[in-house]
Chimera marker file (.cmm) of the C-alpha trace (Angstrom):
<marker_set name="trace">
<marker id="1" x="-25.457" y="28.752" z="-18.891" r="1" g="1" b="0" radius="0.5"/>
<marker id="2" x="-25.778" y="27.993" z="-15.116" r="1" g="1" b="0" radius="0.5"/>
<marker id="3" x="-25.078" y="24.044" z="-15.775" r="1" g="1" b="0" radius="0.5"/>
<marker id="4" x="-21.913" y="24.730" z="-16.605" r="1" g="1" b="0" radius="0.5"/>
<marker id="5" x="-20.708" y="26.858" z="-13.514" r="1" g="1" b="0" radius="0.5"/>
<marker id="6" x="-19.972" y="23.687" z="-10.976" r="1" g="1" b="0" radius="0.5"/>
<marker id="7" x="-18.073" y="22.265" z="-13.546" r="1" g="1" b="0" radius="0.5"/>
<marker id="8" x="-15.995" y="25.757" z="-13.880" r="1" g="1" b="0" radius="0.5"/>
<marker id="9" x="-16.115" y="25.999" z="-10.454" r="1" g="1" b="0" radius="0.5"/>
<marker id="10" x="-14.557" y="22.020" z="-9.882" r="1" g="1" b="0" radius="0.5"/>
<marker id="11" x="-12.139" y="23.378" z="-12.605" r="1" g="1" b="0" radius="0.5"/>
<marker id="12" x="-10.521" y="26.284" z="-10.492" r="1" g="1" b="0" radius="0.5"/>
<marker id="13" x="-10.631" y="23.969" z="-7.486" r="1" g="1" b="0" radius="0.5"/>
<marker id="14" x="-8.687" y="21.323" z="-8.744" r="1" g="1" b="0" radius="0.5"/>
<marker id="15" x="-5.964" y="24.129" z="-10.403" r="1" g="1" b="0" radius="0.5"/>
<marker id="16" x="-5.673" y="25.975" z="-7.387" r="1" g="1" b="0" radius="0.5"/>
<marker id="17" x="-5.358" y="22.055" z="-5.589" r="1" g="1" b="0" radius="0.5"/>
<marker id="18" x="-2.323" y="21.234" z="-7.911" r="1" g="1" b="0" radius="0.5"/>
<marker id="19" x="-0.604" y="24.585" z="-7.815" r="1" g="1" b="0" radius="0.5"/>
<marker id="20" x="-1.189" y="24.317" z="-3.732" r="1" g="1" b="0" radius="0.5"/>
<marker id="21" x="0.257" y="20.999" z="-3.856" r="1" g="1" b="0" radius="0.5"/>
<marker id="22" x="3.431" y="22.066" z="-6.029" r="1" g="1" b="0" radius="0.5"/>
<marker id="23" x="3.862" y="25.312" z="-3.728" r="1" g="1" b="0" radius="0.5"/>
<marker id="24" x="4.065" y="22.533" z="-0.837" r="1" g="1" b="0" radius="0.5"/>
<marker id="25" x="6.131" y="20.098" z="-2.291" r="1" g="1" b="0" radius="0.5"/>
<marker id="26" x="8.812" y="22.816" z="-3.521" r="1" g="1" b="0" radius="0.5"/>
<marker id="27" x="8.137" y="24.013" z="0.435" r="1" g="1" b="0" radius="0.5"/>
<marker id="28" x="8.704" y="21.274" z="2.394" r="1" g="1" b="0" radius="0.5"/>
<marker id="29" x="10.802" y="18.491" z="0.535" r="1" g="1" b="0" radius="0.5"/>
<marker id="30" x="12.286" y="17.052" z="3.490" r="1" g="1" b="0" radius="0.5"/>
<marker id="31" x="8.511" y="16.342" z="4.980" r="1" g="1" b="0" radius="0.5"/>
<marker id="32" x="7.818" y="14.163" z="2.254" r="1" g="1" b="0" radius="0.5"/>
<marker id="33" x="11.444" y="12.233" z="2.100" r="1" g="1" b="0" radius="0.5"/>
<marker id="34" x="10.804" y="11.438" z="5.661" r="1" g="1" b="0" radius="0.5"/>
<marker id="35" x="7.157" y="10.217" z="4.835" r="1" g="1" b="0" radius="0.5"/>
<marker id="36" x="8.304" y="8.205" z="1.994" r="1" g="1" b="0" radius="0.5"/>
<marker id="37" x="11.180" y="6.364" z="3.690" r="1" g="1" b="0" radius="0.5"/>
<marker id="38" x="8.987" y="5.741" z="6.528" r="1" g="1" b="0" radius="0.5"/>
<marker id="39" x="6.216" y="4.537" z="4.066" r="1" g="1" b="0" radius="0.5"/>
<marker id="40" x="8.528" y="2.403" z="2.036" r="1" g="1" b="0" radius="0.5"/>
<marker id="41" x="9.964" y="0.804" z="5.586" r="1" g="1" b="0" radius="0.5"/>
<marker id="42" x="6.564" y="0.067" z="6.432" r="1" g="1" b="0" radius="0.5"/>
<marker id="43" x="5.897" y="-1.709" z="3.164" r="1" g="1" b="0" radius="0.5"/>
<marker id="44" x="8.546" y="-3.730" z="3.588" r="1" g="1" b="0" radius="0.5"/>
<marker id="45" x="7.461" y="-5.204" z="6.534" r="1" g="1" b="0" radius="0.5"/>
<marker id="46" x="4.388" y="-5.775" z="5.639" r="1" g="1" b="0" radius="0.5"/>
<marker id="47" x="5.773" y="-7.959" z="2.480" r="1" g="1" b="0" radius="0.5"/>
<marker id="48" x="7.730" y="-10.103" z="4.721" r="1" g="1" b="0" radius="0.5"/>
<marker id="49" x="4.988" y="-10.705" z="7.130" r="1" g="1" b="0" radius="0.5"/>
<marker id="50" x="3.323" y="-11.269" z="4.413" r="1" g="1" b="0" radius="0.5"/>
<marker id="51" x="5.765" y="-14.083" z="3.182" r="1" g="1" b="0" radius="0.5"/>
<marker id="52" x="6.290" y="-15.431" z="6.441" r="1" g="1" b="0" radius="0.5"/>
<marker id="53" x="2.463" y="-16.370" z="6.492" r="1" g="1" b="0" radius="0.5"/>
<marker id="54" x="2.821" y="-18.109" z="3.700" r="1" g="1" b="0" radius="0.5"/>
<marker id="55" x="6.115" y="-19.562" z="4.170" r="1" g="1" b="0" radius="0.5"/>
<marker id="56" x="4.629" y="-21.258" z="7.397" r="1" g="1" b="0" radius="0.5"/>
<marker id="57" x="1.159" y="-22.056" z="5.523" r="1" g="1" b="0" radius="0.5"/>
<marker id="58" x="3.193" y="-24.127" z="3.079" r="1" g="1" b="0" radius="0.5"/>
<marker id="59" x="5.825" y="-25.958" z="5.817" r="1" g="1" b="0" radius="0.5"/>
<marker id="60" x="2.366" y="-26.522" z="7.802" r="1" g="1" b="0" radius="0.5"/>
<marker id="61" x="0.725" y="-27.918" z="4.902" r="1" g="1" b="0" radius="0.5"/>
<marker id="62" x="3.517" y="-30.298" z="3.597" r="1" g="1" b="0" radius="0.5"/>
<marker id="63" x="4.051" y="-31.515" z="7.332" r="1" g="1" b="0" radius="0.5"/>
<marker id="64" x="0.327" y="-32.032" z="7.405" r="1" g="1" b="0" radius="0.5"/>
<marker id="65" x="0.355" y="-34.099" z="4.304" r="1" g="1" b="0" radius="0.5"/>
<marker id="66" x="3.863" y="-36.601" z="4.879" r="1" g="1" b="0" radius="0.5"/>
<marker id="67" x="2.254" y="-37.118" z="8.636" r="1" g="1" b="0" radius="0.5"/>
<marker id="68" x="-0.760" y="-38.403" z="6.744" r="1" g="1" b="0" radius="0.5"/>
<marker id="69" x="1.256" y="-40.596" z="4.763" r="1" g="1" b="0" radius="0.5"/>
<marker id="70" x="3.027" y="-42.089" z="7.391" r="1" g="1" b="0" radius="0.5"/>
<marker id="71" x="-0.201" y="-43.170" z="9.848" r="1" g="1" b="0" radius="0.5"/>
<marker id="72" x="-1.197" y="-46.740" z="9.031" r="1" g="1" b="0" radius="0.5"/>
<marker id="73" x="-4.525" y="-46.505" z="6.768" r="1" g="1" b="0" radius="0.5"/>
<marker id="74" x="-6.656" y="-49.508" z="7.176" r="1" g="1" b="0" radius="0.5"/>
<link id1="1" id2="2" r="1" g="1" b="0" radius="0.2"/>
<link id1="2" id2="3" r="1" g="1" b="0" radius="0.2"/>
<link id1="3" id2="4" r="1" g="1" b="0" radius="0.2"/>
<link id1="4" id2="5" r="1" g="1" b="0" radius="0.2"/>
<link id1="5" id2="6" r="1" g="1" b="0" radius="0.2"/>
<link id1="6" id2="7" r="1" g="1" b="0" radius="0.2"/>
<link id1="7" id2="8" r="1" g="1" b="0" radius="0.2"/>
<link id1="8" id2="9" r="1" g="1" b="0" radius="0.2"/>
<link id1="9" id2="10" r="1" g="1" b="0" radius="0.2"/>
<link id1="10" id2="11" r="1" g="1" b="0" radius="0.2"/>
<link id1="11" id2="12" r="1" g="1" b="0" radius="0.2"/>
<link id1="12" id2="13" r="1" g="1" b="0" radius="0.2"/>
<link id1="13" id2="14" r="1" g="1" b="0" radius="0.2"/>
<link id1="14" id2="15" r="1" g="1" b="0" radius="0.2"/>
<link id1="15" id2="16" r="1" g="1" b="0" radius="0.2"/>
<link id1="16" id2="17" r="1" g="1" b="0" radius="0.2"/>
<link id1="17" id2="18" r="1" g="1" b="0" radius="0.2"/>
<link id1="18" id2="19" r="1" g="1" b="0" radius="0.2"/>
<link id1="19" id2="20" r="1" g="1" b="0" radius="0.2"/>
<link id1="20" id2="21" r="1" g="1" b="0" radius="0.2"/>
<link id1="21" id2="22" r="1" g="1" b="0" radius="0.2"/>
<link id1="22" id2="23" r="1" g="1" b="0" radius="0.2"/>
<link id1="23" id2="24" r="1" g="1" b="0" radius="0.2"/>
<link id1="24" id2="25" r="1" g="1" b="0" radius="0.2"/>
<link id1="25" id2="26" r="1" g="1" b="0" radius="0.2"/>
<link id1="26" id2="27" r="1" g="1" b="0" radius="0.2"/>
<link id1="27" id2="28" r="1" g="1" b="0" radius="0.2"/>
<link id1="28" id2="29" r="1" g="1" b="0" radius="0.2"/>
<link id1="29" id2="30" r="1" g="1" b="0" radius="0.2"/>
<link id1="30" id2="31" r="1" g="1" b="0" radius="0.2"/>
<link id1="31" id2="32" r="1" g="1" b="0" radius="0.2"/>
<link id1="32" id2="33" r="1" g="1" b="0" radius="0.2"/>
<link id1="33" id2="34" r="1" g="1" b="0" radius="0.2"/>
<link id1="34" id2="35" r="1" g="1" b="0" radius="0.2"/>
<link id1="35" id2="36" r="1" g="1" b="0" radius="0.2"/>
<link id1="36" id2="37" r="1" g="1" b="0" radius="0.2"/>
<link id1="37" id2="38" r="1" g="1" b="0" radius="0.2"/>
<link id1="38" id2="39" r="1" g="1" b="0" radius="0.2"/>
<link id1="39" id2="40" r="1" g="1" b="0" radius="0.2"/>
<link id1="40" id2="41" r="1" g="1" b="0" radius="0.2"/>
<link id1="41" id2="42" r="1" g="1" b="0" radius="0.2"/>
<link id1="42" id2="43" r="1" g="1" b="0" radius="0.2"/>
<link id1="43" id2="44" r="1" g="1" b="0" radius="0.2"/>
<link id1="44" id2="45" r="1" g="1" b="0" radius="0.2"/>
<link id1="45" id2="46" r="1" g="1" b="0" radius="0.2"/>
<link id1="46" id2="47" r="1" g="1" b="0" radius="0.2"/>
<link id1="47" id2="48" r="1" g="1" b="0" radius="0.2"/>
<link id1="48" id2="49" r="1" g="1" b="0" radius="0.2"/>
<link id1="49" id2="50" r="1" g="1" b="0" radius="0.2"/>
<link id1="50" id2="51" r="1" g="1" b="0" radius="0.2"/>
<link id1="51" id2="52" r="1" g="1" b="0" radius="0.2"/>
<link id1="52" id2="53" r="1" g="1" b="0" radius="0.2"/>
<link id1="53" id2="54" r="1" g="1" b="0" radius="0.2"/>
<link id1="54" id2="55" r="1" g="1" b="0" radius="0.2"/>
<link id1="55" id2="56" r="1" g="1" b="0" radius="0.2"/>
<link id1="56" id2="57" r="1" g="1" b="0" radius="0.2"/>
<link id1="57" id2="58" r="1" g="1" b="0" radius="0.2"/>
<link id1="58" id2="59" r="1" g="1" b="0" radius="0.2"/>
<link id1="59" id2="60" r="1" g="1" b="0" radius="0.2"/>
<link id1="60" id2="61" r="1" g="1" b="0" radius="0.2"/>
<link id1="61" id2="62" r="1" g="1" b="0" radius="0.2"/>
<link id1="62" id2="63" r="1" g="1" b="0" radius="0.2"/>
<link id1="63" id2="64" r="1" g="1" b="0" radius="0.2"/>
<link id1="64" id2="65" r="1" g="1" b="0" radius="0.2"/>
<link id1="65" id2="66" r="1" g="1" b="0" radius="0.2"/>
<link id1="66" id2="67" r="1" g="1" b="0" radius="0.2"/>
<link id1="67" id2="68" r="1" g="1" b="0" radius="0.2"/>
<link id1="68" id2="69" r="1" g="1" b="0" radius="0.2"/>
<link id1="69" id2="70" r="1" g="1" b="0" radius="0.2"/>
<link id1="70" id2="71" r="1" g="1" b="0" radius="0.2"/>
<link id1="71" id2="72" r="1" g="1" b="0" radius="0.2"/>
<link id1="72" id2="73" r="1" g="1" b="0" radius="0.2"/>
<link id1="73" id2="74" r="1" g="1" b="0" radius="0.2"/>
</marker_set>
């Protein structure tokens, strides 16, 4: 029966990880508010840069193209 003791072992790890994690959260609620507004504010701005690439990839790209249209092909 000695297989089975990591697995037990992993077991009582990962229950005394969750309750440690509860005991934390009911703890400290405010730590994690702040780190989820901050989180969220960051995300945001990381969509919009995001969009902004692509925003400007497409302008750049249709430019491109009607400035190819216009030059005199021979």
């Amino acid at each position: 029966m000695t297989a089975h003791r990591p697995a037990v072992a992993s077991l009582f790890g990962v229950a005394a990880l969750v309750i440690g994690v509860r005991f934390f959260r009911v703890a400290f609620p405010d730590w994690f508010s702040v780190v989820r507004t901050v989180m969220m504010a960051l995300g945001g701005v990381v969509v919009i840069a995001i969009v902004l690439v692509v925003a400007v990839a497409i302008i750049s790209g249709v430019i491109g193209m009607v400035g190819n249209l216009r030059k005199p092909h021979d």
